[in-house]
ZABAZA-77797 format. One record per residue (C-alpha): residue number from 1; x negated, y, z. Coordinates in Angstrom, 3 decimals, padded with zeros to 6 digits. Example, Ala and Ser with C-alpha at 12.3 -4.5 7.8 and 13.67 -1.06 7.14 Angstrom:
% ZABAZA-77797
   num         c1         c2         c3
     1   -012.300   -004.500    007.800
     2   -013.670   -001.060    007.140
END
This chain:
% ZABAZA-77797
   num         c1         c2         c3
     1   -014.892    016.310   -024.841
     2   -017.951    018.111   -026.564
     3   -020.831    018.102   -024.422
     4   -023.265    020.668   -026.363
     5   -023.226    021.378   -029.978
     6   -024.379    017.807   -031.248
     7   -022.972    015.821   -028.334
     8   -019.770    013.975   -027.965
     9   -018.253    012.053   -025.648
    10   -014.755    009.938   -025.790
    11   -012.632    007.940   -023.069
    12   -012.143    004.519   -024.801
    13   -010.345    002.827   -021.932
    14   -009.451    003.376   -018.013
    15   -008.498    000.421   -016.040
    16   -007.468    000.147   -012.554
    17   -008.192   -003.248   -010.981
    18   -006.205   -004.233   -007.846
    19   -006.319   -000.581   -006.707
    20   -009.617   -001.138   -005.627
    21   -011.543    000.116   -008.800
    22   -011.740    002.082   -012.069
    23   -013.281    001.103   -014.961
    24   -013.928    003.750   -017.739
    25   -015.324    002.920   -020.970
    26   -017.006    005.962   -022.618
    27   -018.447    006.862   -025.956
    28   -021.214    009.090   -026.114
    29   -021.766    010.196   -030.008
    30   -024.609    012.168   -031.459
    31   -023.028    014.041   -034.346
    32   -026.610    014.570   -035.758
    33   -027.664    011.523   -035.884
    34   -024.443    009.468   -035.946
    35   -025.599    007.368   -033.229
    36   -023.389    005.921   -030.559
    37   -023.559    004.249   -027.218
    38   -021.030    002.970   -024.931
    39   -021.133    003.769   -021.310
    40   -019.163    001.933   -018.341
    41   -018.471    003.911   -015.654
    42   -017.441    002.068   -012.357
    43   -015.816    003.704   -009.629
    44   -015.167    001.991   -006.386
    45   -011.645    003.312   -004.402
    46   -012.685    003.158   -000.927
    47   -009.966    001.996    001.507
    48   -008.227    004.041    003.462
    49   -006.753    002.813    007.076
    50   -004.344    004.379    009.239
    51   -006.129    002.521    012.438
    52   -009.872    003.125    012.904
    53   -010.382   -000.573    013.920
    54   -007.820   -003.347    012.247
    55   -005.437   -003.191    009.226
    56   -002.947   -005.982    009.136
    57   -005.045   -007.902    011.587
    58   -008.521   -007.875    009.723
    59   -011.250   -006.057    010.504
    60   -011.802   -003.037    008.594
    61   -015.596   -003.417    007.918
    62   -014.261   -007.093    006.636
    63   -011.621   -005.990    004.151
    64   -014.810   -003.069    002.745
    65   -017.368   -005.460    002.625
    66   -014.991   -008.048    000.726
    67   -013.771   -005.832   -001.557
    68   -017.486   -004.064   -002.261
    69   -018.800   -007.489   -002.924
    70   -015.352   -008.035   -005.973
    71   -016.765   -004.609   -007.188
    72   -020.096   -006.066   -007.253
    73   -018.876   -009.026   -008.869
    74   -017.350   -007.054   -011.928
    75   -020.398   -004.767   -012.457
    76   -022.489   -008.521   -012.718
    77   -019.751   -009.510   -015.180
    78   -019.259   -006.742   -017.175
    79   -022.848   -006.467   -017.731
    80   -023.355   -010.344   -018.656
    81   -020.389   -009.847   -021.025
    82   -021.626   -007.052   -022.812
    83   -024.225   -006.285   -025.288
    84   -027.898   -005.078   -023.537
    85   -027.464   -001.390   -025.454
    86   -024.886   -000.943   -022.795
    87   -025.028    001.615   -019.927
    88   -023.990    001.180   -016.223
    89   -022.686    004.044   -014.237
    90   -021.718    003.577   -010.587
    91   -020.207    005.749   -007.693
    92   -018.337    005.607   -004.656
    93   -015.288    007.832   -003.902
END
């Protein structure tokens, strides 16, 4: 995708982890310079319940706050695992 006249930007790699989270790995290139950086965007897959209160016997807030602290866990990782020059997007959907 061209972002501007100078300005690129690439999807390296999507992965979906246990359906609770993507992981995109971006390039952003600029063609003027021929600089590059890599960008990690996170985004965490909110659960959805049929039942306001319980989901195969557990507590919603339970399951959310389990799986938010695995999403957590992976932006820590990612980010000890990966060069400093690296950036760190994050949203919820």
């Amino acid at each position: 995708m061209k972002i501007g006249s100078t300005t690129l930007l690439k999807l390296v790699q999507k992965e979906l982890i246990q359906e609770k989270m993507i992981i995109r790995e971006f390039c952003l290139t600029d063609t003027r310079e021929a600089l590059s950086k890599t960008i990690y965007h996170f985004e965490y897959l909110l659960p959805l319940s049929t039942n306001d209160d319980y989901e195969n016997g557990r507590c919603l807030p339970t399951m959310l706050s389990n799986s938010l602290f695995d999403f957590i866990g992976h932006i820590n990782k990612r980010q000890h695992t990966t060069n400093h020059d690296r950036y760190i997007t994050v949203h919820c959907g």
